[in-house]
PLY file of the C-alpha trace (Angstrom):
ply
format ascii 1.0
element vertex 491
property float x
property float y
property float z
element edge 490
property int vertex1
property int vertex2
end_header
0.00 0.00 0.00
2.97 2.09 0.11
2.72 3.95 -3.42
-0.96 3.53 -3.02
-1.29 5.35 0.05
1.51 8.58 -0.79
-0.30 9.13 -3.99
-3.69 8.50 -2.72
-2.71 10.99 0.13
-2.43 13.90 -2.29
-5.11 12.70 -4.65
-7.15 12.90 -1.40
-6.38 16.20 -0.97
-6.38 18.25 -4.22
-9.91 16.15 -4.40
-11.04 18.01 -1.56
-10.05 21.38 -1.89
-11.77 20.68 -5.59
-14.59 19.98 -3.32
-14.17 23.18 -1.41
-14.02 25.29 -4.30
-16.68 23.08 -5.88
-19.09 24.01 -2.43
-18.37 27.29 -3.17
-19.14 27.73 -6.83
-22.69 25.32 -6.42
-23.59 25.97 -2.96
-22.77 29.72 -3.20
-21.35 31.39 -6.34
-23.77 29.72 -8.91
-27.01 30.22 -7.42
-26.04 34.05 -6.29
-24.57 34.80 -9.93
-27.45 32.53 -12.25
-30.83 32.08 -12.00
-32.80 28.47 -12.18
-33.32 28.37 -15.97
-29.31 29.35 -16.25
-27.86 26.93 -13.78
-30.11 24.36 -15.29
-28.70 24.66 -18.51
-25.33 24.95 -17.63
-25.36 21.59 -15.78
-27.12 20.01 -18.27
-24.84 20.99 -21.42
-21.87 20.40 -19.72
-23.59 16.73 -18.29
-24.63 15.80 -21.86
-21.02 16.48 -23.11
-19.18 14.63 -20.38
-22.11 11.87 -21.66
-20.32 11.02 -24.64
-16.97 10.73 -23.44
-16.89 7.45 -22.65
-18.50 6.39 -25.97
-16.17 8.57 -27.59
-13.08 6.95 -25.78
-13.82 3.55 -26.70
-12.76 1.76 -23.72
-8.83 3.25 -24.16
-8.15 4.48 -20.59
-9.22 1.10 -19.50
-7.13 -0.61 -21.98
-4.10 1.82 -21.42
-4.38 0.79 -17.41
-4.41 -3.00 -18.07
-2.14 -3.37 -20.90
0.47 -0.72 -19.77
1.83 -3.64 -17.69
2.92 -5.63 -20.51
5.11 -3.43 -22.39
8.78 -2.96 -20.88
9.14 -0.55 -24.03
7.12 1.52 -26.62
4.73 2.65 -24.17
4.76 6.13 -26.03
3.94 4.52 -28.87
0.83 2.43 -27.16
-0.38 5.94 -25.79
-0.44 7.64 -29.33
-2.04 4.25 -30.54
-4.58 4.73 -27.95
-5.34 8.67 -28.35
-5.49 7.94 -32.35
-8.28 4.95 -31.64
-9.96 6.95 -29.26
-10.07 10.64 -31.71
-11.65 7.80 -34.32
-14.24 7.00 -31.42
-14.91 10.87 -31.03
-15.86 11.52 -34.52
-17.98 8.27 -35.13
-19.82 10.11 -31.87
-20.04 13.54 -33.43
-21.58 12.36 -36.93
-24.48 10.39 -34.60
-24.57 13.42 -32.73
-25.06 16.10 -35.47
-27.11 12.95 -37.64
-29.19 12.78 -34.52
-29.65 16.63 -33.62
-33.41 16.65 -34.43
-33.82 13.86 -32.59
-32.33 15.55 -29.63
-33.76 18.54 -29.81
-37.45 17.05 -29.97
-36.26 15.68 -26.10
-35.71 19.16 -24.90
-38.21 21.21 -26.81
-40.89 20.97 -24.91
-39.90 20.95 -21.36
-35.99 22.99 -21.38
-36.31 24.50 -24.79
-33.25 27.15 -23.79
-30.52 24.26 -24.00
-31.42 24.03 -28.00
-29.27 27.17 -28.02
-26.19 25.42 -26.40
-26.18 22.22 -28.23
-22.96 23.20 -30.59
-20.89 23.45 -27.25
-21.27 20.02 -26.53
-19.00 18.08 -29.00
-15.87 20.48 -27.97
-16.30 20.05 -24.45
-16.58 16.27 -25.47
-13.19 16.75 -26.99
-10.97 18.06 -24.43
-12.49 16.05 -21.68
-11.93 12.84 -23.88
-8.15 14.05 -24.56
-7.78 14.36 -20.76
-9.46 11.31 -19.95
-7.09 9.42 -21.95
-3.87 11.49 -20.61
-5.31 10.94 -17.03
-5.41 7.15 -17.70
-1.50 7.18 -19.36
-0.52 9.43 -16.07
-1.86 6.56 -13.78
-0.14 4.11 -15.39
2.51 5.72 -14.22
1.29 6.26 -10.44
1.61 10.05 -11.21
-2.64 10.68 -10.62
-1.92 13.47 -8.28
-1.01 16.15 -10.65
-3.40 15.32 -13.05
-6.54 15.19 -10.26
-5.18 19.06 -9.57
-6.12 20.04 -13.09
-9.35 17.71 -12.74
-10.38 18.68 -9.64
-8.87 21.98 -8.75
-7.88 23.76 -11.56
-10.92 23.45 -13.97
-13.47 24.36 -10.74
-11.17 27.28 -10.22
-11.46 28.35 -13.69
-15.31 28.21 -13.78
-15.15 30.21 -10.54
-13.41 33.13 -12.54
-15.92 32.46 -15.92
-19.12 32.74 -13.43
-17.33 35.76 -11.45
-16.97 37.59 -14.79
-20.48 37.31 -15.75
-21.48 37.96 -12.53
-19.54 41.74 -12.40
-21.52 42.06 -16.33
-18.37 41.42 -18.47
-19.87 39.07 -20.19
-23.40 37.75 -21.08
-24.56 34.21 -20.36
-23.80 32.86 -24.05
-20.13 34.08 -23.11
-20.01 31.62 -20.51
-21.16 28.78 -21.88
-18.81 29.38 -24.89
-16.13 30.38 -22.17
-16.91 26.67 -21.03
-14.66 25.41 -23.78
-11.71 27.12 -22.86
-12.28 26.05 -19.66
-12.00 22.28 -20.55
-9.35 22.94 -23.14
-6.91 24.74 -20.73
-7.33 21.63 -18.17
-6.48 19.33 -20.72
-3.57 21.54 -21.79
-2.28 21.37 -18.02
-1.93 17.63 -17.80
-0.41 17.31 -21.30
1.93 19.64 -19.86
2.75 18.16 -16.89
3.51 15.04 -18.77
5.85 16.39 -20.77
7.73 17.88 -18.36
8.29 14.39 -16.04
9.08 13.33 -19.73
7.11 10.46 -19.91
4.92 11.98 -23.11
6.82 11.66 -26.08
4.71 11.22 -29.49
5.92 8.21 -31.30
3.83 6.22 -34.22
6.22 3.14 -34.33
2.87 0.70 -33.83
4.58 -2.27 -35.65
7.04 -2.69 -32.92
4.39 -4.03 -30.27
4.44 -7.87 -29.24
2.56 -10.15 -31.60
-0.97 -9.89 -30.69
-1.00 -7.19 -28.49
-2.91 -4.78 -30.47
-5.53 -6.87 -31.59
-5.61 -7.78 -27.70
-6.30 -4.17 -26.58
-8.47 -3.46 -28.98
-10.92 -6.08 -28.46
-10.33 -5.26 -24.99
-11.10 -1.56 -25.05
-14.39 -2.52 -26.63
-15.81 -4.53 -24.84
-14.91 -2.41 -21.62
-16.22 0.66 -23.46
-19.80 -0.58 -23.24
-19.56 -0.92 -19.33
-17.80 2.52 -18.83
-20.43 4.15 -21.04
-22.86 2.13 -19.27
-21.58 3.36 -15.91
-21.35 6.94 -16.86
-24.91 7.18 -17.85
-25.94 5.45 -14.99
-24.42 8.43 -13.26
-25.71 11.29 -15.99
-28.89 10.54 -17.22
-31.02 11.29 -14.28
-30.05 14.83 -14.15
-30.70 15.01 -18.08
-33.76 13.08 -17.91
-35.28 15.70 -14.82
-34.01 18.62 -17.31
-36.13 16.86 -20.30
-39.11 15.39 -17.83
-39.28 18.29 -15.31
-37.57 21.09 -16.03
-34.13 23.18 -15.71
-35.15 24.63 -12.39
-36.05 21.09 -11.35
-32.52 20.42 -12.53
-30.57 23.30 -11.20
-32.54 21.94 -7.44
-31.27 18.84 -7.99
-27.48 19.53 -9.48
-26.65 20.99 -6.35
-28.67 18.36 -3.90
-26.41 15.97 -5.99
-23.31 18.21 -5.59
-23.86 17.96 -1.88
-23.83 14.21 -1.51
-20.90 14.08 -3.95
-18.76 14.69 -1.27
-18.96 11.17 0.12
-17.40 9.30 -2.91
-14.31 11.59 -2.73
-12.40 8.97 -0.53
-13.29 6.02 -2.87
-12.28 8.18 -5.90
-8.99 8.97 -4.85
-8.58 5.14 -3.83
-9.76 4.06 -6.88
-7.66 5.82 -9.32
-4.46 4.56 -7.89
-5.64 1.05 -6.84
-6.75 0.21 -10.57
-3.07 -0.29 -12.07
-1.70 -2.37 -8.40
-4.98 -4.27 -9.50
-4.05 -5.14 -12.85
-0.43 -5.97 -11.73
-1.55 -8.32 -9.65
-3.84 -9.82 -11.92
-0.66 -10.21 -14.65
1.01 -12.08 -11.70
-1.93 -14.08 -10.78
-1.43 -12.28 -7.15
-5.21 -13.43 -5.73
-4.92 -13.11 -2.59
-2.79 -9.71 -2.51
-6.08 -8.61 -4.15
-8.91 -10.13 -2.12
-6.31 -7.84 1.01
-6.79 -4.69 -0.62
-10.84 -5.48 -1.34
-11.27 -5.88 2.38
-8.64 -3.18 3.50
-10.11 -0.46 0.94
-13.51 -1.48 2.19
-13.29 -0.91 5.58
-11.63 2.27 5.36
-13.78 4.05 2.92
-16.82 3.25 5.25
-15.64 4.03 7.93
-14.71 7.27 7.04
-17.98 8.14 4.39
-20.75 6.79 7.10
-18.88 9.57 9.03
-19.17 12.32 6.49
-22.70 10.84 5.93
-23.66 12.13 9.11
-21.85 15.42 8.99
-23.70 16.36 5.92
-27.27 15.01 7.26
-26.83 16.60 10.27
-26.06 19.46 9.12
-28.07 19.95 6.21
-30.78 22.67 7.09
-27.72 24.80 7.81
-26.32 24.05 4.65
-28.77 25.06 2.52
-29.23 28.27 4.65
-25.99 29.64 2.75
-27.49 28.94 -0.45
-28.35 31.93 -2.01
-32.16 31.53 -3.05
-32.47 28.55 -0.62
-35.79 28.72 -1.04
-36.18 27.43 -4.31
-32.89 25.02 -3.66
-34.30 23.70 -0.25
-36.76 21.27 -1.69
-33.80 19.42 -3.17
-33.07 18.02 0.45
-34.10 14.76 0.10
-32.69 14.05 -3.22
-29.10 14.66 -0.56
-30.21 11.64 1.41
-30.85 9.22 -1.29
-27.97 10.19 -3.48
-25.96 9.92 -0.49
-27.34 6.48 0.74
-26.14 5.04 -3.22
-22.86 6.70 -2.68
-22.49 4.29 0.97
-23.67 1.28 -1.19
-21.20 1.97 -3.76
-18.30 2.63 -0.92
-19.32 -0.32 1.15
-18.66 -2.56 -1.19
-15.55 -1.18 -2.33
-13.34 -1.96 -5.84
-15.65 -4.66 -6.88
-15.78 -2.62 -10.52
-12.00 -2.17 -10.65
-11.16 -5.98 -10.24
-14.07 -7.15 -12.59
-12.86 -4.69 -15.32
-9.12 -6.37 -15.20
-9.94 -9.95 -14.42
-10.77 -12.68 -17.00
-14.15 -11.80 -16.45
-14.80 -8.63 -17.17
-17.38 -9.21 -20.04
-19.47 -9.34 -16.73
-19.34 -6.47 -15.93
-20.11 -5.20 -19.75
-23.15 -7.43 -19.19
-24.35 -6.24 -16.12
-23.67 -2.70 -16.35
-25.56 -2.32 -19.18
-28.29 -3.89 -17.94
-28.30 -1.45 -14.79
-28.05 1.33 -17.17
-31.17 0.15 -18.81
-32.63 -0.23 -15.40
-31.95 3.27 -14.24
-33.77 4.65 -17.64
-36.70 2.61 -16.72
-36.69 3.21 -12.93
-36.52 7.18 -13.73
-39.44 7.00 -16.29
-41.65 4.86 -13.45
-40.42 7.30 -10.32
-39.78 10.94 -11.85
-43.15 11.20 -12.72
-44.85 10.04 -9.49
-42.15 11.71 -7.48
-40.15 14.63 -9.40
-36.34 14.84 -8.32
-36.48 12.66 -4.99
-37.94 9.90 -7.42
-34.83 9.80 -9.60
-32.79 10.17 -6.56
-34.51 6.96 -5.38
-33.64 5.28 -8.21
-30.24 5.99 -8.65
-29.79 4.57 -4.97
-31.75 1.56 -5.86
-29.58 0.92 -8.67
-26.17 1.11 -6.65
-27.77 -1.41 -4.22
-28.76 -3.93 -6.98
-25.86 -3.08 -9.61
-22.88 -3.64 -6.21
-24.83 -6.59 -4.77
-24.64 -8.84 -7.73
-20.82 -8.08 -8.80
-20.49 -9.05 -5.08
-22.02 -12.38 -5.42
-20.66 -13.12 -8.73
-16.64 -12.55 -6.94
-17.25 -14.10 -4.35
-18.59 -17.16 -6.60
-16.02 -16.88 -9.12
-12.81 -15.50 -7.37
-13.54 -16.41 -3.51
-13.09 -12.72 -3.09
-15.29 -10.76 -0.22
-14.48 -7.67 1.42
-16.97 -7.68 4.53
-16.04 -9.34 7.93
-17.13 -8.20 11.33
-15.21 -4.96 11.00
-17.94 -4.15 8.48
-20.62 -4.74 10.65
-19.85 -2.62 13.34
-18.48 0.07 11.03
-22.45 -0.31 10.07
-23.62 -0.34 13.66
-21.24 2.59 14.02
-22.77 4.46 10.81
-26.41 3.83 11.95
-26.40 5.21 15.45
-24.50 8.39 14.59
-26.73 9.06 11.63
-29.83 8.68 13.67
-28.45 11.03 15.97
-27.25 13.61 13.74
-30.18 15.40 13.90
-30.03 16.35 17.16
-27.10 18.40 18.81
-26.79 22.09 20.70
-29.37 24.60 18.71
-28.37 28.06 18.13
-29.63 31.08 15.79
-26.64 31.44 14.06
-26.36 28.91 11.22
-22.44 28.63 11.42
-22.50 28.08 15.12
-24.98 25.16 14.70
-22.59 23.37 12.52
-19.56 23.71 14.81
-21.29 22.30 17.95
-23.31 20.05 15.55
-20.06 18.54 14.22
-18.44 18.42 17.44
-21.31 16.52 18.84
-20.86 13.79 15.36
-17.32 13.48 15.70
-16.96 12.61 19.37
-20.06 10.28 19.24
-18.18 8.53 16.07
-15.38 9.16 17.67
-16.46 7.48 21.52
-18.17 4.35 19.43
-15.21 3.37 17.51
-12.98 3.01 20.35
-15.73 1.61 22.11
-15.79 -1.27 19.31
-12.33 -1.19 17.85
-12.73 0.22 14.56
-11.01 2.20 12.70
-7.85 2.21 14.58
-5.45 2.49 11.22
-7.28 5.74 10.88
-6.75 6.87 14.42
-3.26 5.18 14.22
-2.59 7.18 11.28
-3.82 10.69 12.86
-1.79 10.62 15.57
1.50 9.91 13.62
0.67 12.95 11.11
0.28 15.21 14.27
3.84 13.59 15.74
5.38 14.10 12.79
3.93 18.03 12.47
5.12 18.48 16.44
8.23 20.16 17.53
0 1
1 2
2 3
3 4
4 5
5 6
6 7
7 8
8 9
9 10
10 11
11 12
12 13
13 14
14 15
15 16
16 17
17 18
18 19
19 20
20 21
21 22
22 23
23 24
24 25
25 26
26 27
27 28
28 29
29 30
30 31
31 32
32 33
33 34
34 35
35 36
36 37
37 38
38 39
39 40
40 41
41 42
42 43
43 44
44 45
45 46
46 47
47 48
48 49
49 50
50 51
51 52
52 53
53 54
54 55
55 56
56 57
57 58
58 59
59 60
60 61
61 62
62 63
63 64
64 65
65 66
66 67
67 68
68 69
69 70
70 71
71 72
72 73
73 74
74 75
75 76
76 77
77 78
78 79
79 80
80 81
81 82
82 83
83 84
84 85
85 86
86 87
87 88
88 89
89 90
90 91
91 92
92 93
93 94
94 95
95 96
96 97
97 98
98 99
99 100
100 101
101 102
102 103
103 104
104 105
105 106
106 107
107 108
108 109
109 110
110 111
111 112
112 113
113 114
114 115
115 116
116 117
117 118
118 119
119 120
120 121
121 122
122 123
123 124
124 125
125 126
126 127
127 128
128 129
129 130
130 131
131 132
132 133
133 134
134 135
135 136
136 137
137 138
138 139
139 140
140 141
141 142
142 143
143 144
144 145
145 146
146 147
147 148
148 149
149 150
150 151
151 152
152 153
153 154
154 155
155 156
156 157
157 158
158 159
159 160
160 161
161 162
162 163
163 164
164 165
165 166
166 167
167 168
168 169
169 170
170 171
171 172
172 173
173 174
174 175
175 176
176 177
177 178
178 179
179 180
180 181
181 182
182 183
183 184
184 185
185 186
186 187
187 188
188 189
189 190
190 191
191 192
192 193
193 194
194 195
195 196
196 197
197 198
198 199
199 200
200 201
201 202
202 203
203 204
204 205
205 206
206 207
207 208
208 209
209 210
210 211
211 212
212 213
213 214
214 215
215 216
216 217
217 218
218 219
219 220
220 221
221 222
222 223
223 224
224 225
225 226
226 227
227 228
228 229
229 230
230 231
231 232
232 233
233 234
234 235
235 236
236 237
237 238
238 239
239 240
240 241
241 242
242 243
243 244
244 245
245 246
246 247
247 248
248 249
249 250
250 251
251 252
252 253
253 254
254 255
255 256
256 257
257 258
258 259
259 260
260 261
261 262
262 263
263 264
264 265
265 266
266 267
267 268
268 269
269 270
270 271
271 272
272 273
273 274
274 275
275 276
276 277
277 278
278 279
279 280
280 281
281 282
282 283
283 284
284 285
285 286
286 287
287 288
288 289
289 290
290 291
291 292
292 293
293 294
294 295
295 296
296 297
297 298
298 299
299 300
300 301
301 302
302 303
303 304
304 305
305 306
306 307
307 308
308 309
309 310
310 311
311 312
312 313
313 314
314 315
315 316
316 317
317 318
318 319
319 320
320 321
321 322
322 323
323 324
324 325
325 326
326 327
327 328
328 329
329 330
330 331
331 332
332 333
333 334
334 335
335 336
336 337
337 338
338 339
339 340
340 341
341 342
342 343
343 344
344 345
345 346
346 347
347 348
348 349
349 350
350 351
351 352
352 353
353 354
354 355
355 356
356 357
357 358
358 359
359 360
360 361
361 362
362 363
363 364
364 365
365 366
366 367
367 368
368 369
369 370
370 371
371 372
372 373
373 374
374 375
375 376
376 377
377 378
378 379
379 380
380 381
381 382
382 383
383 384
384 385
385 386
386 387
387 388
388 389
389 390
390 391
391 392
392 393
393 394
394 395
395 396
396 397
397 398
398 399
399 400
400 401
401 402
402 403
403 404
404 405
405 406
406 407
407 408
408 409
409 410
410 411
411 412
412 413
413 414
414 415
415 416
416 417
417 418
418 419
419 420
420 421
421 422
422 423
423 424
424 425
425 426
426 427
427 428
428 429
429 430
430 431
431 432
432 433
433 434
434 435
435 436
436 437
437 438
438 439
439 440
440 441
441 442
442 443
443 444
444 445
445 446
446 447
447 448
448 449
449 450
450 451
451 452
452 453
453 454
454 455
455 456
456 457
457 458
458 459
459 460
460 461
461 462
462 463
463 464
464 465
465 466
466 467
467 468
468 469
469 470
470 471
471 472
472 473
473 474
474 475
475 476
476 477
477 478
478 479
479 480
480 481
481 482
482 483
483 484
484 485
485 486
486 487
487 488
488 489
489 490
């Protein structure tokens, strides 16, 4: 866990303070500087763009993470192999796309007409997140995923901080910023291709014929089948808040973007895990290392909910106060619910841990093609049945219903195939743990001042969580680690 946990360390935090600029700019900034209709489209343009990535990349950061292994040279010939099959992927998407524009237009038109306007932004934002996504995957390959999270995380919130602060002080007018968007996503891109160059591990070279026999037919069929269950995946994550823009509306979308922004929070930890747990997972897998991996199932497990059942319960706790800084919180308030559920299908996802990761590099992965996209025909259906009956909170619902069901059977099918499981009692009192403290979130020292609520509100979480786990024994590598990162910081 040694490279795993140093670059996971600082993946952790530039994920965070992405977070805490991201709090800002949807809790705060966007809401104060746009109105519903606005904020609704710019989610939803930017959410239909990041869409077709994943059918645009073809399964190549995937295939870049598992085959990267293999090659003891010409890896900067496999990455320009991989960014040249993955540019072909991004125009078959754009002639569907622009074939298809009608089509898509007729889904908007009669519900969110305004994002008609904003369609021809899509396909470049496409582009420079697909170029990034496919640098990102190279850069892990490496174990260099800090860096590139910065420009993910930080440095492309940051950016849209300035765009919205511009239009805000009348610079520019809204169709500025959603063209402004572009540059946004271009300039991120341009950072990692940067960095990459300068740790001189990106160097452009077409010699393709001097890969091992087979290995490009190998990848390729690899990539797309993968492709399929990453595209799967990502709509399973996107298409609720495009279907409540088409269904509902863009103020029903702008409530919900940030009631989804809110609960985001929780995955952060697993993210920053994942990222740099995917190539140690293929590695092993090339070694036939099983039970080095069935160690880190359990071990990542355990951590992550441990410490998202905590933030959990600082966000629920705390979320009447929370929405008391949004500006307009009227309107926003009545996306509280939709926090819950999202949240609950973020602790389903975190509970049981890399189960995605190991499918996608074992010998089974056309599993997981299978199965994710049936769960990404579920989630269609389940949003058609629920958004109607319930508005946001219904697809809310469903997305958490989906984590449960999609998690549960790559669980089972592991644990039948592989003999891999990564609960034991540690889970279950992390879960006893979890339960209590959420159920008594809600309660705590009152006061009239929103910001003094949360402090004794948190303080109240933390040593509850805090009294319970030493109580039980849990979580003692987290405690274990606290209190040598405080020695260490002493005098």
């Amino acid at each position: 866990m040694g490279k795993i946990a140093s670059q996971s360390i600082l993946t952790a935090v530039f994920s965070y303070l992405g977070v805490l600029i991201g709090y800002v700019n949807v809790l705060w900034l966007y809401p104060y500087a746009l109105d519903a209709n606005e904020l609704g489209i710019f989610r939803t343009i930017q959410d239909l763009a990041l869409l077709f990535v994943p059918f645009a990349q073809l399964g190549v950061g995937h295939g870049i993470t598992r085959y990267f292994p293999k090659l003891e040279s010409n890896q900067s010939a496999f990455l320009s192999y991989g960014l040249a099959f993955s540019l072909l992927g991004f125009l078959v998407v754009a002639a569907l796309f622009l074939g298809f524009k009608e089509e898509v237009i007729q889904v908007f038109a009669i519900n969110s007409p305004e994002v008609v306007d904003f369609l021809g932004i899509v396909l470049l934002i496409t582009l420079f997140a697909l170029l990034g996504s496919v640098m990102d995957a190279y850069a892990r390959s490496f174990l260099k995923v800090a860096v590139p999270t910065f420009f993910r995380e930080v440095f492309l919130r940051f950016l849209t901080s300035v765009l919205i602060c511009l239009y805000l002080l009348d610079w520019i007018d809204f169709e500025q910023v959603m063209l402004g968007l572009i540059v946004v996503y271009g300039l991120a891109f341009a950072g990692v291709l940067i960095f990459l160059v300068w740790r001189k591990v990106l160097v452009l070279d077409f010699r393709w014929k001097n890969f091992p026999t087979g290995f490009r037919s190998s990848f390729l069929k690899f990539s797309l089948i993968t492709f399929l269950a990453t595209a799967a995946s990502t709509l399973i994550m996107k298409i609720d808040s495009i279907m409540v823009s088409a269904m509902v509306g863009l103020e029903a979308n702008a409530i919900y973007s940030i009631a989804f922004y809110m609960a985001l929070v929780i995955e952060l930890p697993r993210r920053a895990v994942s990222q740099v747990a995917m190539p140690v997972i293929a590695d092993h897998f090339a070694k036939d290392r099983i039970e080095e991996i069935n160690h880190l199932y359990r071990q990542i497990s355990n951590r992550q909910l441990y410490i998202c059942l905590l933030i959990f319960a600082l966000i629920w706790g705390n979320i009447d106060q929370i929405y008391h800084f949004v500006p307009n919180r009227e309107i926003y308030q009545a996306g509280k619910w939709v926090v819950f559920y999202i949240a609950l299908g973020k602790i389903f996802d975190v509970g049981f841990s890399i189960n995605s990761e190991i499918l996608v590099f074992s010998k089974y992965y056309r599993f997981n093609l299978i199965l994710t996209i049936a769960m990404s025909v579920l989630i269609i259906a389940v949003n058609f049945w629920l958004i109607p009956i319930y508005g946001i909170n219904g697809a809310a619902i469903g997305s958490a219903l989906v984590m449960l069901i999609f998690n549960g059977i790559k669980y089972g099918y592991l644990k039948w195939k592989l003999r891999l499981d990564p609960f034991s009692w540690d889970t279950l009192r992390i879960l006893f743990i979890g339960s209590m403290v959420l159920s008594l979130s809600g309660h705590g020292i009152e006061s009239a001042a929103p910001i003094i609520n949360i402090f004794f509100k948190s303080l109240f979480i933390l040593g509850i969580y805090g009294v319970m786990s030493m109580a039980l024994n849990v979580g003692r590598e987290e405690w274990d680690y606290l209190k040598k990162l405080f020695k260490k910081s002493g005098p």
